[in-house]
VMD Tcl script that builds the backbone (N, CA, C; Angstrom):
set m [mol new atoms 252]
animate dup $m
set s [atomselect $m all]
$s set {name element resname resid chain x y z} {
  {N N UNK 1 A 1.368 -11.542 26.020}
  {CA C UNK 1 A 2.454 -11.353 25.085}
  {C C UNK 1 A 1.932 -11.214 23.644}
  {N N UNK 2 A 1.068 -11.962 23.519}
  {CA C UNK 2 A 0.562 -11.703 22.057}
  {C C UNK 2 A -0.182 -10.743 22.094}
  {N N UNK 3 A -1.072 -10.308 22.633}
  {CA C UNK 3 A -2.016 -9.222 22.607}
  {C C UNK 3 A -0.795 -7.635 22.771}
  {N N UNK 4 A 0.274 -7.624 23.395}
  {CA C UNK 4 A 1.080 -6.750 22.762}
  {C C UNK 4 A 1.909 -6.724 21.480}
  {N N UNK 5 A 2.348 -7.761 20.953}
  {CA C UNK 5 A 2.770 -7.891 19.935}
  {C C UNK 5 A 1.970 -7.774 18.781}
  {N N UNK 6 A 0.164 -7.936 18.604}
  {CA C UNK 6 A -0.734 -7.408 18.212}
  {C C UNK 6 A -0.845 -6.046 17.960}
  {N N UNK 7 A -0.757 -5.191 19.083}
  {CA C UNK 7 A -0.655 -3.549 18.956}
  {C C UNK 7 A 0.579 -3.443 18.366}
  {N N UNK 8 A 1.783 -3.928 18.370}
  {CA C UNK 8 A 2.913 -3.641 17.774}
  {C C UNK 8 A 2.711 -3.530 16.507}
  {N N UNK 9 A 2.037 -4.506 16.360}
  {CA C UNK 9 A 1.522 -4.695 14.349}
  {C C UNK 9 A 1.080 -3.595 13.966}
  {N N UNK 10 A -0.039 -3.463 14.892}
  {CA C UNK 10 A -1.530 -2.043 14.302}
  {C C UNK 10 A -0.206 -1.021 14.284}
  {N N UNK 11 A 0.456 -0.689 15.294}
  {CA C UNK 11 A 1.388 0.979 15.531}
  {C C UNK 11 A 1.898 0.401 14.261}
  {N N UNK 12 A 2.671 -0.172 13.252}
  {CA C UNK 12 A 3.549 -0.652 12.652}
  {C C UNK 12 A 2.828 -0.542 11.438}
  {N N UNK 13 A 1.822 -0.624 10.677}
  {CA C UNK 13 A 0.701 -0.579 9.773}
  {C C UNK 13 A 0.267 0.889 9.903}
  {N N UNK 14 A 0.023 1.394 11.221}
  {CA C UNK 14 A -0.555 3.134 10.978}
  {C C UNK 14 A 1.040 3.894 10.758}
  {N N UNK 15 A 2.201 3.423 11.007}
  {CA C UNK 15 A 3.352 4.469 10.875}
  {C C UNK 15 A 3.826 3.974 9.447}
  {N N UNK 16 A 3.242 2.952 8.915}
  {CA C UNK 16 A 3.304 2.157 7.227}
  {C C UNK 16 A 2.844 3.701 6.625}
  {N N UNK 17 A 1.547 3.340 6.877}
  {CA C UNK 17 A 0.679 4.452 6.330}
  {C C UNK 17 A 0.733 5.914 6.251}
  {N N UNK 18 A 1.518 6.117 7.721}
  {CA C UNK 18 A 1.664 7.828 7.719}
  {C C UNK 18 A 3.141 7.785 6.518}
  {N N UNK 19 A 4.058 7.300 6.487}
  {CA C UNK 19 A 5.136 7.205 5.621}
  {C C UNK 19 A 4.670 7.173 4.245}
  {N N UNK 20 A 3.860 6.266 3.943}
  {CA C UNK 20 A 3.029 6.555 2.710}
  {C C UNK 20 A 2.938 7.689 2.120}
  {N N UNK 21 A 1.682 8.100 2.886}
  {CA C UNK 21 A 0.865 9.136 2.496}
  {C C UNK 21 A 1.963 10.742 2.473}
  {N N UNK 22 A 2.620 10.379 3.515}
  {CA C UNK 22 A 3.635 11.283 3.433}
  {C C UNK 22 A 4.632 11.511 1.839}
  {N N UNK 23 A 5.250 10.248 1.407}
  {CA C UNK 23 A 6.058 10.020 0.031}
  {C C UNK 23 A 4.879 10.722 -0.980}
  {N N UNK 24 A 3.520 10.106 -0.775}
  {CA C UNK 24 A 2.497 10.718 -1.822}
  {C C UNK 24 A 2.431 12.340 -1.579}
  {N N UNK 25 A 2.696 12.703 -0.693}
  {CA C UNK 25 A 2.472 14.286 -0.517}
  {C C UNK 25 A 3.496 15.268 -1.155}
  {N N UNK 26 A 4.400 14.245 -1.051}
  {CA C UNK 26 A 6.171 14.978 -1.203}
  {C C UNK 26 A 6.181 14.976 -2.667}
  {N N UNK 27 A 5.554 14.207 -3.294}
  {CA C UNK 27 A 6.198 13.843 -4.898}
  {C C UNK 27 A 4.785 14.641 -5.751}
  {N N UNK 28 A 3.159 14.844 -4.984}
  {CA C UNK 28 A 2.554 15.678 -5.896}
  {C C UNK 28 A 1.902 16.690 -4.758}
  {N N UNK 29 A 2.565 17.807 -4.738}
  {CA C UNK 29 A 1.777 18.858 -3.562}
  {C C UNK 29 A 0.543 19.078 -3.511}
  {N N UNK 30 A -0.433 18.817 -2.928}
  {CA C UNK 30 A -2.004 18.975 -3.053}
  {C C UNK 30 A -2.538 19.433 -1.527}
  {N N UNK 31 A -3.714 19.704 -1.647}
  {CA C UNK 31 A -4.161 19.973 -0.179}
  {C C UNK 31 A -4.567 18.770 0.485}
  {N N UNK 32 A -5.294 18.008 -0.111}
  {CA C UNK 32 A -5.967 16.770 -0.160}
  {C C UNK 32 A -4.807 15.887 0.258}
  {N N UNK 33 A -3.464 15.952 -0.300}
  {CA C UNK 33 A -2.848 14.618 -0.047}
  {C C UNK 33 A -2.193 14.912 1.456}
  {N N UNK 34 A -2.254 16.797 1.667}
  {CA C UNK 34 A -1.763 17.000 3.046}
  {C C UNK 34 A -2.229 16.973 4.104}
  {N N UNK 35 A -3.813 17.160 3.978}
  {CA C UNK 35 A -4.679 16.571 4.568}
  {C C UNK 35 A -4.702 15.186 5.179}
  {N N UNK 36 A -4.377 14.276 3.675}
  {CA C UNK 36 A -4.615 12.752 4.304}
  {C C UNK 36 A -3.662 12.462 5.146}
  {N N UNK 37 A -2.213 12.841 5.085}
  {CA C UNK 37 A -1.231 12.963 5.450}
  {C C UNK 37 A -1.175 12.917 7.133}
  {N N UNK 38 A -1.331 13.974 7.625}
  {CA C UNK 38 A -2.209 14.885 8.509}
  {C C UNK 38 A -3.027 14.122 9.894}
  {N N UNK 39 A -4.050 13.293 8.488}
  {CA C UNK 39 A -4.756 12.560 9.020}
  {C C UNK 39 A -4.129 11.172 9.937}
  {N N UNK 40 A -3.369 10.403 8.812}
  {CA C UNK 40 A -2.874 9.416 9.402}
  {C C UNK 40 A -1.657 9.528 10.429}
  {N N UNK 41 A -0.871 10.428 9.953}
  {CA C UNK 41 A -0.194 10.961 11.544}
  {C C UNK 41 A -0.764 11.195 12.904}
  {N N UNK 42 A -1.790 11.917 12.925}
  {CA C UNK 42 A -2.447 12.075 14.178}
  {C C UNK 42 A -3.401 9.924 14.725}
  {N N UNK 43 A -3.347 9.993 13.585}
  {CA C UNK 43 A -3.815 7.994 13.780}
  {C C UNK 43 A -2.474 7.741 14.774}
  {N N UNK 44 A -1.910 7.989 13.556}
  {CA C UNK 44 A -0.392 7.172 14.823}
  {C C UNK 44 A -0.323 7.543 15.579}
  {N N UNK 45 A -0.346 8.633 16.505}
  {CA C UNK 45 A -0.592 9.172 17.690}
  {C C UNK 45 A -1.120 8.324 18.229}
  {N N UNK 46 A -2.373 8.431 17.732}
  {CA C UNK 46 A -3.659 7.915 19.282}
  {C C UNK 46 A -3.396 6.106 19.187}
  {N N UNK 47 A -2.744 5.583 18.306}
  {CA C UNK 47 A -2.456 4.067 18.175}
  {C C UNK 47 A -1.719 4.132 19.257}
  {N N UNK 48 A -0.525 4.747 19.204}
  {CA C UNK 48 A 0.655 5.204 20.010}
  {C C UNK 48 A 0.509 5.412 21.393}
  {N N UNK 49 A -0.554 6.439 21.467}
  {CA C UNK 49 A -0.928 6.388 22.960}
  {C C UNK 49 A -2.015 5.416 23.639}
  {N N UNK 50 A -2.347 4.221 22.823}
  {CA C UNK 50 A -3.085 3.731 23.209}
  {C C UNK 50 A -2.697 2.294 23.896}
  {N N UNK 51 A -1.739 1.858 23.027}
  {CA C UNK 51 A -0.311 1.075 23.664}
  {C C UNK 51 A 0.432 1.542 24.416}
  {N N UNK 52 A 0.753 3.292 24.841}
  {CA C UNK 52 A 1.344 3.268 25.960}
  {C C UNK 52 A -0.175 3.085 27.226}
  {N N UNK 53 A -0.926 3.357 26.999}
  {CA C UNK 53 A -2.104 3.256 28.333}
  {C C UNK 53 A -2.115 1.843 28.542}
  {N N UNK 54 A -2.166 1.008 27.781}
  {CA C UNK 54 A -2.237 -0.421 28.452}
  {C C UNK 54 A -1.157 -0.468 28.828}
  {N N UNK 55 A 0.120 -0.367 29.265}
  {CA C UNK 55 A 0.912 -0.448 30.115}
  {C C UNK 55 A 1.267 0.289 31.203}
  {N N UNK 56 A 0.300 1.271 31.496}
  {CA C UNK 56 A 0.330 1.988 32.553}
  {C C UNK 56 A -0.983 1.817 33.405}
  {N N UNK 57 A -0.605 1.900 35.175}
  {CA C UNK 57 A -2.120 1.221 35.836}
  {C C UNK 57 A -2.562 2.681 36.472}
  {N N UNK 58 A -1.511 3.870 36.505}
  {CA C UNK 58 A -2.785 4.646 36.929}
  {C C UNK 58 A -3.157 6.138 35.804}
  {N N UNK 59 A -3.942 6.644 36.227}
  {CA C UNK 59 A -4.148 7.595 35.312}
  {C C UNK 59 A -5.114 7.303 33.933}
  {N N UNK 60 A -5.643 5.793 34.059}
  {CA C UNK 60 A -6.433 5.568 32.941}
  {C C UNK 60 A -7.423 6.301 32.201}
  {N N UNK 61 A -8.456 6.637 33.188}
  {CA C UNK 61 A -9.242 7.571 32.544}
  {C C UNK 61 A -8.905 8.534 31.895}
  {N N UNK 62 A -8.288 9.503 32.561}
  {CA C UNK 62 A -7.625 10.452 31.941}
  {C C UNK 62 A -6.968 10.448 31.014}
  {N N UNK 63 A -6.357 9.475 30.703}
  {CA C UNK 63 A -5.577 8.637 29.639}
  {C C UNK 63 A -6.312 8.874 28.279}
  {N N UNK 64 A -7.351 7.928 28.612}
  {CA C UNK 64 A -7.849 7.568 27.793}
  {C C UNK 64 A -9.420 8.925 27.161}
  {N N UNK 65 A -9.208 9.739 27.633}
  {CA C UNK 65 A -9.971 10.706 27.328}
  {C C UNK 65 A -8.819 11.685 26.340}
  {N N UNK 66 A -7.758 11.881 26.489}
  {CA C UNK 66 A -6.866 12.278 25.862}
  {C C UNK 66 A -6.338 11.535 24.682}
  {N N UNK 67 A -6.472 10.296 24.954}
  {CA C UNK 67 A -5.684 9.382 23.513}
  {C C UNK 67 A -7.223 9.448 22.515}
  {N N UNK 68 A -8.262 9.791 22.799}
  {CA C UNK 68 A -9.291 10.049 21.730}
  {C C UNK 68 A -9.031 11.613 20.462}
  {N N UNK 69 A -8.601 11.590 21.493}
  {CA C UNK 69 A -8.315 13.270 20.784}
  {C C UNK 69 A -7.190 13.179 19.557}
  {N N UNK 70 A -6.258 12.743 19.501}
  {CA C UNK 70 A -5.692 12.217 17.890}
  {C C UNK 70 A -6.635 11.611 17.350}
  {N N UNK 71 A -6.761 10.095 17.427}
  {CA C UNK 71 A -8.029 9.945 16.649}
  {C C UNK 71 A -9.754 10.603 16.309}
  {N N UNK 72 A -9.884 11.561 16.646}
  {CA C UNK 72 A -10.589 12.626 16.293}
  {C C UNK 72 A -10.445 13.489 15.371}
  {N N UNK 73 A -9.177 13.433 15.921}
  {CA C UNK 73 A -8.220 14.857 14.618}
  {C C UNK 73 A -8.231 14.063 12.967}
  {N N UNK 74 A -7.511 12.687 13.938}
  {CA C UNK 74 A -7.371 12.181 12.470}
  {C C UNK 74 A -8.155 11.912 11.350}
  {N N UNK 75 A -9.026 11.097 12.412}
  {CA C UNK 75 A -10.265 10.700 11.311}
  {C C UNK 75 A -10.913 12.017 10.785}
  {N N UNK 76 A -10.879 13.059 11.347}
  {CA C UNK 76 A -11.833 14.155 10.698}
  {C C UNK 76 A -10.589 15.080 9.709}
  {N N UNK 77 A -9.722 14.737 9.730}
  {CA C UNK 77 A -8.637 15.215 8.328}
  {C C UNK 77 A -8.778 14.410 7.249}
  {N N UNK 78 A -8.440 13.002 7.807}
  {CA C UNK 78 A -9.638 11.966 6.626}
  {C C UNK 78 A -10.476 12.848 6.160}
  {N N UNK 79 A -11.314 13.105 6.567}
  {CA C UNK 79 A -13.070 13.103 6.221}
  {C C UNK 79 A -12.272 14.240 5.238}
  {N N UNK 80 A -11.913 15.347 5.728}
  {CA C UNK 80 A -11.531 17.080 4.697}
  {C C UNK 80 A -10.469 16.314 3.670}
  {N N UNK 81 A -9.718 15.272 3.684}
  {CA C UNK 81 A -8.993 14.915 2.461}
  {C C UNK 81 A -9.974 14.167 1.716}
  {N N UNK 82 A -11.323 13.551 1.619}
  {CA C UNK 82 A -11.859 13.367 0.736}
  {C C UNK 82 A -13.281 14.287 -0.064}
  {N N UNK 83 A -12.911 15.260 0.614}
  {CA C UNK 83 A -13.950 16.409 0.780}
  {C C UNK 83 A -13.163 17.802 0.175}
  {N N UNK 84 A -12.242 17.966 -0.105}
  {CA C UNK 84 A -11.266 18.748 -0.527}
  {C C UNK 84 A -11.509 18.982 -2.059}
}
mol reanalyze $m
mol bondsrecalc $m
mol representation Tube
mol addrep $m
């Protein structure tokens, strides 16, 4: 019970963040802030799908070869929003 209510937090802190970065995008248009934007959305994704895989028993692998793939995206939109 706690160890889900744990991931509830993290999903709850990365959809903090995509809302953020989002208000920052809306109020000064940049590439950089759409980028970061971008970035942390695809975070919430793979947070997202990573809490649904622990509640599911089959299909893991596969699962979990797919829930890398947002966080890939994301972190490497990171990387081009500070590189921009």
């Amino acid at each position: 019970m706690v160890l889900i209510l744990m991931r509830m937090v993290v999903f709850g802190l990365a959809l903090g963040l995509t809302v953020i970065s989002f208000q920052s995008y809306r109020q000064r248009q940049s590439d950089r802030l759409e980028a970061a934007f971008v970035g942390f959305a695809f975070i919430s994704m793979g947070v997202a799908l990573s809490n649904i895989n622990t509640q599911m028993a089959t299909w893991t692998t596969v699962f979990e070869i797919v829930e890398t793939i947002p966080f890939i995206v994301g972190f490497g939109m990171l990387y081009v929003s500070l590189y921009r």
